[in-house]
C-alpha positions in Angstrom: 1.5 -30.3 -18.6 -0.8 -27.1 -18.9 -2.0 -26.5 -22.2 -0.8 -23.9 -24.3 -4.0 -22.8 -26.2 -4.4 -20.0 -24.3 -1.2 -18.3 -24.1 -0.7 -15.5 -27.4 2.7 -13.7 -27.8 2.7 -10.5 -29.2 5.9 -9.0 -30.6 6.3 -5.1 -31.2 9.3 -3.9 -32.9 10.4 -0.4 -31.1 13.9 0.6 -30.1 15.2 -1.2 -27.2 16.3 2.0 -25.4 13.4 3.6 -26.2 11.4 5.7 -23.7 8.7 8.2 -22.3 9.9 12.1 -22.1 8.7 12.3 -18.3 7.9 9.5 -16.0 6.4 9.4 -12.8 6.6 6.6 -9.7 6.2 6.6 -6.3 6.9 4.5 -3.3 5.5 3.9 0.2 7.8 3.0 3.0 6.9 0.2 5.7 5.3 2.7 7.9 3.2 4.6 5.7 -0.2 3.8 7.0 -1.3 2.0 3.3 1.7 -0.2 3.7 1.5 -0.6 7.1 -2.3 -2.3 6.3 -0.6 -4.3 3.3 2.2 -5.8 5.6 -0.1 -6.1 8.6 -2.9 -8.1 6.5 -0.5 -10.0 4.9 1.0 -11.3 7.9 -2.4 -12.5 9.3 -2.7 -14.4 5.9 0.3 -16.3 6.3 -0.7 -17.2 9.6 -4.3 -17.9 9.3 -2.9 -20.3 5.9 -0.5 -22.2 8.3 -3.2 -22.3 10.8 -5.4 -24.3 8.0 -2.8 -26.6 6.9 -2.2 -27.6 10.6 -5.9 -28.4 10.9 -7.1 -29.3 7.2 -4.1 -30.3 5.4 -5.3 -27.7 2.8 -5.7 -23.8 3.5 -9.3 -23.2 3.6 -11.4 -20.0 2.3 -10.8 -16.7 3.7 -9.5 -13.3 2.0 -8.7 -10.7 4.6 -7.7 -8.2 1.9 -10.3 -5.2 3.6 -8.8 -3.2 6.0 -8.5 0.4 7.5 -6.4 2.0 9.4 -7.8 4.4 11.6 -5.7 6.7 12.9 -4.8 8.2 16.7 -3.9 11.5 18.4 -0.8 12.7 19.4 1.3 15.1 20.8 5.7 15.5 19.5 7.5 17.4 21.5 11.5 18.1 21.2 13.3 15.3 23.4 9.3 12.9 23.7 6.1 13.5 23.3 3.2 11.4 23.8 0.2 9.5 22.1 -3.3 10.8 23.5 -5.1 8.1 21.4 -4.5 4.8 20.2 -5.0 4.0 16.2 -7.3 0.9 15.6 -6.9 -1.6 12.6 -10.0 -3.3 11.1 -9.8 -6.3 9.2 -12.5 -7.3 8.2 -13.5 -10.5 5.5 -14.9 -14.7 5.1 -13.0 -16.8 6.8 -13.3 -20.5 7.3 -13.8 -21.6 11.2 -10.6 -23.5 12.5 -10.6 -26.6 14.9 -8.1 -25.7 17.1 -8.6 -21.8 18.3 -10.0 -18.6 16.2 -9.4 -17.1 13.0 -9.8 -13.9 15.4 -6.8 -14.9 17.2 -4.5 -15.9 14.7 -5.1 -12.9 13.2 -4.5 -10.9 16.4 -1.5 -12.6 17.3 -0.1 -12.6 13.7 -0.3 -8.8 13.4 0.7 -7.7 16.4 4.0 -9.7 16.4 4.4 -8.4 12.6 4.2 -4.3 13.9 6.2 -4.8 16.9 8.9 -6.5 14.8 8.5 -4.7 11.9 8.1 -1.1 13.2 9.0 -1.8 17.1 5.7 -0.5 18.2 4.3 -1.5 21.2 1.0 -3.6 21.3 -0.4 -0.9 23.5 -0.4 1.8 20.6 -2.9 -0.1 18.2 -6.1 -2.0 18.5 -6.3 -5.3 16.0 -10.3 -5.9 15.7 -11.1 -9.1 13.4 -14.7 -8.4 12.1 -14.5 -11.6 9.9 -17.7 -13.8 8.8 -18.1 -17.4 6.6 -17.8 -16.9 3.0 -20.1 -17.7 0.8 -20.9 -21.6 0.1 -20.2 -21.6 -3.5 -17.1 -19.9 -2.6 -16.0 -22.4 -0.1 -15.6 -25.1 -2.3 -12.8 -23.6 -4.7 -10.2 -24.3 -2.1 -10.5 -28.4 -1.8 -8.8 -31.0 0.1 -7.0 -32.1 -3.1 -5.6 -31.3 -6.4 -5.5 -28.2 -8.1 -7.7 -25.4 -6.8 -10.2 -23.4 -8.8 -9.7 -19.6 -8.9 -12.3 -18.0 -6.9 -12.5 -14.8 -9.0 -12.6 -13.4 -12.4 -9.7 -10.9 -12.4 -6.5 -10.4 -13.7 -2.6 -10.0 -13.3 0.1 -8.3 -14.8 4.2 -7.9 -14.6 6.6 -6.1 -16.6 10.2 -6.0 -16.9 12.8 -4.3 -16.6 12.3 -1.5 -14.2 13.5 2.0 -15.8 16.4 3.6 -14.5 13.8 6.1 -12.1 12.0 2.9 -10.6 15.3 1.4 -9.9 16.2 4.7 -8.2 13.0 5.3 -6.4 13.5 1.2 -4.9 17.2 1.4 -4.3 16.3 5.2 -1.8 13.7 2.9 0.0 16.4 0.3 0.3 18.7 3.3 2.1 15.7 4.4 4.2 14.7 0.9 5.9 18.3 0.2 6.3 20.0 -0.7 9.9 23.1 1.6 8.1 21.3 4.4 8.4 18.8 4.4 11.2 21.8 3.3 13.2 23.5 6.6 12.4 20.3 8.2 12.4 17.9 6.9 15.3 15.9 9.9 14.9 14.5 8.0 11.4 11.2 7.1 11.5 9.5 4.2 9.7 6.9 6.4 7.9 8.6 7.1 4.7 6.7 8.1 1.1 9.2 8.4 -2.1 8.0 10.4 -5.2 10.5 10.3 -8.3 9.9 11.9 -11.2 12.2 12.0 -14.5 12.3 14.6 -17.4 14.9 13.9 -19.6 17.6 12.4 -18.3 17.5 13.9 -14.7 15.7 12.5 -12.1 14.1 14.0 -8.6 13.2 12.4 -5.9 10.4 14.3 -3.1 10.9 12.1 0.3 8.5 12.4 3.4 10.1 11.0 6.1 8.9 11.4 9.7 11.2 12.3 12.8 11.0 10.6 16.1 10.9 13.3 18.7 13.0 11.8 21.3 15.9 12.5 19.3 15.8 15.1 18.3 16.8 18.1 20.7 14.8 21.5 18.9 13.9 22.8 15.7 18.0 22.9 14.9 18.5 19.9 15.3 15.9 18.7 13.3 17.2 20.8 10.0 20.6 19.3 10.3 19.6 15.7 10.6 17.2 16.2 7.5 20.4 18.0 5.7 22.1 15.2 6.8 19.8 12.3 5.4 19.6 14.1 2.2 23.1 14.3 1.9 23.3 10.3 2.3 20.0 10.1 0.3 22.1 12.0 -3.1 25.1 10.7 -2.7 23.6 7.3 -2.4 21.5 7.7 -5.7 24.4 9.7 -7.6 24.6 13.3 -9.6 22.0 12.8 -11.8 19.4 12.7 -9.3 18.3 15.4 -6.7 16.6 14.9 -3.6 14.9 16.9 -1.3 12.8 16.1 1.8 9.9 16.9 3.9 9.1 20.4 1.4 6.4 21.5 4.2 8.5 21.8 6.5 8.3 25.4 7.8 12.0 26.7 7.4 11.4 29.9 10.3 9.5 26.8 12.8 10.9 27.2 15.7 8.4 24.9 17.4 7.1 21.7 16.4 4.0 22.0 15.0 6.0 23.5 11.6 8.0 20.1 11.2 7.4 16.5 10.3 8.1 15.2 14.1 6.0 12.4 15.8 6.1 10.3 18.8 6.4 6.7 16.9 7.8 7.6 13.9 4.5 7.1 12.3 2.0 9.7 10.5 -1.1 7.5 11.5 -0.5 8.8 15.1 -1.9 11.7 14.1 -5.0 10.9 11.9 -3.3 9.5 9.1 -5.4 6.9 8.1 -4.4 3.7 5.8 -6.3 1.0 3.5 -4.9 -2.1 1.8 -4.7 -2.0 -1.5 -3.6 1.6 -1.5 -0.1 1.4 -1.9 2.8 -0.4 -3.8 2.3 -2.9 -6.3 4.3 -6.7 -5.5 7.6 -5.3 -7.3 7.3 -1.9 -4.5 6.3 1.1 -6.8 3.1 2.8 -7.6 3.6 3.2 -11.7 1.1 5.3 -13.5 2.3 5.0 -16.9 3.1 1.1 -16.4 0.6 -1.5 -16.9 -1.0 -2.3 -13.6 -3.6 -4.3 -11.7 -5.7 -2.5 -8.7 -5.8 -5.1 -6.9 -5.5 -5.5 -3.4 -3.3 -8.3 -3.6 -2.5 -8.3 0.5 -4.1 -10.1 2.6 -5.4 -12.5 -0.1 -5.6 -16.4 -0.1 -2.6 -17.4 -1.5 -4.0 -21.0 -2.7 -7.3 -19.6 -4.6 -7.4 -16.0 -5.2 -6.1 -15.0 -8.7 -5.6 -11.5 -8.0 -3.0 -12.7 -6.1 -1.2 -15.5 -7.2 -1.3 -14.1 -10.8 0.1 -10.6 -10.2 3.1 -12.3 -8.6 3.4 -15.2 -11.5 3.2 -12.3 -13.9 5.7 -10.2 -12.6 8.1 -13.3 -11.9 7.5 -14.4 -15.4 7.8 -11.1 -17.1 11.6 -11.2 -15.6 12.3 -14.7 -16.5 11.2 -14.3 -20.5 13.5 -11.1 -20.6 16.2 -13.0 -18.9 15.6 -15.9 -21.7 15.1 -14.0 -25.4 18.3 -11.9 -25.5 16.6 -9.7 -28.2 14.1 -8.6 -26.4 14.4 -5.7 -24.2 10.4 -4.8 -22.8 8.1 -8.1 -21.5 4.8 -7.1 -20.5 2.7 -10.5 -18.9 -1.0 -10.7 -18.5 -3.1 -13.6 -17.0 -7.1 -13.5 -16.9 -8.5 -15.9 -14.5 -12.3 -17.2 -14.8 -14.3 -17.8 -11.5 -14.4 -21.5 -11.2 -11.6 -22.5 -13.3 -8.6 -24.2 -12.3 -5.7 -21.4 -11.4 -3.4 -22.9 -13.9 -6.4 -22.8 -16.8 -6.3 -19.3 -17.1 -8.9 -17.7 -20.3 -6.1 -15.8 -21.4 -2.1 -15.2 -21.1 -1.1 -12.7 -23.0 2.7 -12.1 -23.5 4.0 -9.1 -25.1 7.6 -8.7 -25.9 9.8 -5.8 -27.4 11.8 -7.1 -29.6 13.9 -5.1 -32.2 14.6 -8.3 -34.2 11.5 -9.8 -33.5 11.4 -13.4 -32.3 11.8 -16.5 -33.8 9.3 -19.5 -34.1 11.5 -21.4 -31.6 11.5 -17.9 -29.2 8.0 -18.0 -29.2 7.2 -21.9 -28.3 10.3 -21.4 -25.4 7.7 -18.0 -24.0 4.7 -20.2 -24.0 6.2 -23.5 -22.5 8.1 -20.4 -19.6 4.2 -19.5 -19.2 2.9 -22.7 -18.9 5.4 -24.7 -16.7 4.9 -21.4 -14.2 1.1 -22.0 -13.9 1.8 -25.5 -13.0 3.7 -24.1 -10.4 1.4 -22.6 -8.7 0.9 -25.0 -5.8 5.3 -24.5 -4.9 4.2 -20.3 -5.1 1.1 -21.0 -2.5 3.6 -22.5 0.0 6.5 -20.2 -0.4 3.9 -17.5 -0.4 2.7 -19.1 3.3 6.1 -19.1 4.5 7.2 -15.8 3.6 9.9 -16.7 1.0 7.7 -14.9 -1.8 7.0 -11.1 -0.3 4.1 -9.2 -2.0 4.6 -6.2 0.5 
């Protein structure tokens, strides 16, 4: 069993249903180009870990958690357009030689299956260029053929629960946006989708870019009544208290296409928009600025050794799971410092802190710090399902 030395549990006594004036949160769709690096690094990573296991038993060092999207040319035009120049995706980071094949390939392979499933764009419309290198020796040996491995990194991770009403809203108008609901009933939908939510009081706004796909949509009227359409399905979806309103640059006289959000793929990085991992959404979807939060990149990193990735999940997952356990507690915020060279489940530090009107008792506390402890021993079983794909970070 990990030991519980390091694990402290705070307790602060506010009102449960206590909270900010004005909040703030944001949310980048699946085809933004910062998510689209995320997703598309993330994919290679799950690959290139199979790959390892298949040849090592044991996935081996790599990180490919550097990337940059740069983006093409185009030109929209009402009923098609056309792309003049293909964007290019460069990943670039150590990675451990493999027996059978290339890391290069996998990674290839991996990402262009994930974007033509994912956003249904042809392989012709992006270059994938692996500029990858062998890590570091000393790092090399934190990911061994056996036992627990040791984290190769001093950083950190952190989780909160419950999401506030406006995070709930912001996740549940990116659930409407990627759904086969609504892109059935309107094709014109691109994947390139950005939600900003902001709350004052109790009401709640919602700014949405959302790019067209220009062979559906006939003209500049057609256009405005799609995008009064989505918003109509955007509100009602979200209820009265919040208002929505989409794609504010959007020149209401255009007439042409260059005063609208329209593109050929449904993507801004067509058109220059560039991407970088690390950029976007946090594991639980949202970009929080008055929530405790790690910058990490945690895309595209190794899901048996790299703390910046496995503990921003753990801590997230266990924030939810104490909150679900001590009914008197209505805010968990979970913190877990790794040191370079440790083992992952011998963490310096986990700090737990709970709001708890009643406070908690001496049994609440020792229940938070075995939750803590049996999740770091759990590690390993969150490397695998992170591998397969049943734990999403993106």
């Amino acid at each position: 069993m990990v030991s519980t030395a390091n694990i402290v549990v705070t307790v602060e006594r506010a009102a449960p249903h206590h909270h900010a004036g004005v909040e703030m949160c944001e949310h980048k769709g699946v085809g933004h180009p910062d998510t689209l690096c995320d997703t598309a690094v993330e994919a290679a990573a799950r690959a290139l870990g199979r790959a390892y296991l298949d040849d090592y038993s044991a996935v081996q060092h790599f990180n490919l958690d550097k990337a940059l999207l740069v983006g093409g040319q185009s030109e929209p035009r009402f009923g098609g357009g056309r792309v003049t120049q293909r964007m290019k995706l460069l990943v670039s980071g150590p990675a451990t030689t493999l027996v059978a094949g290339s890391p290069e390939s996998v990674i290839r392979q991996a990402v262009s299956d994930h974007l033509a499933g994912t956003l249904k764009l042809e392989q012709s419309l992006i270059d994938v260029v692996p500029m990858l290198r062998p890590g570091a020796p000393c790092l090399r040996r934190v990911n061994g053929p056996a036992g627990m491995p040791r984290a190769n990194d001093t950083s950190f991770g952190v989780g909160y629960a419950p999401l506030s009403d406006l995070e709930q809203r912001v996740l549940k108008a990116a659930e409407l946006l990627k759904s086969d609901a609504l892109r059935d009933a309107f094709p014109a939908l691109g994947f390139d989708y950005k939600i900003m939510g902001h709350r004052v009081g109790e009401h709640m706004r919602l700014t949405v870019a959302l790019a067209f796909v220009d062979r559906y949509v006939a003209d500049a009227a057609s256009y405005f009544s799609q995008k009064a359409a989505v918003e109509m399905c955007l509100s009602r979806y979200l209820g009265e208290a919040c208002t929505v309103r989409c794609n504010t640059l959007d020149d209401p006289h255009a007439r042409k296409e260059s005063g609208l959000y329209l593109t050929v793929t449904g993507l801004s990085a067509e058109q220059g928009d560039d991407g970088e991992v690390g950029r976007g959404n946090r594991i639980n979807g949202l970009i929080t600025p008055g929530r405790p939060m790690s910058l990490e990149a945690v895309a595209g990193k190794n899901p048996a050794s790299h703390v910046g990735k496995l503990y921003n999940v753990l801590a997230h997952r266990l924030a939810q799971r104490i909150l679900d356990d001590a009914e008197s507690a209505s805010r968990v915020t979970v913190r877990l410092l790794s040191a370079i060279g440790n083992r992952i489940d011998e963490p310096q530090l986990a700090a737990v802190d709970v709001c708890a009107s009643d406070g908690l008792s001496g049994a609440q506390r020792h229940r938070i710090r075995e939750r803590v402890a049996h999740g770091l021993a759990e590690l390993p079983t969150l490397t695998r399902e992170l591998i397969d794909g049943s734990v999403l970070v993106c």
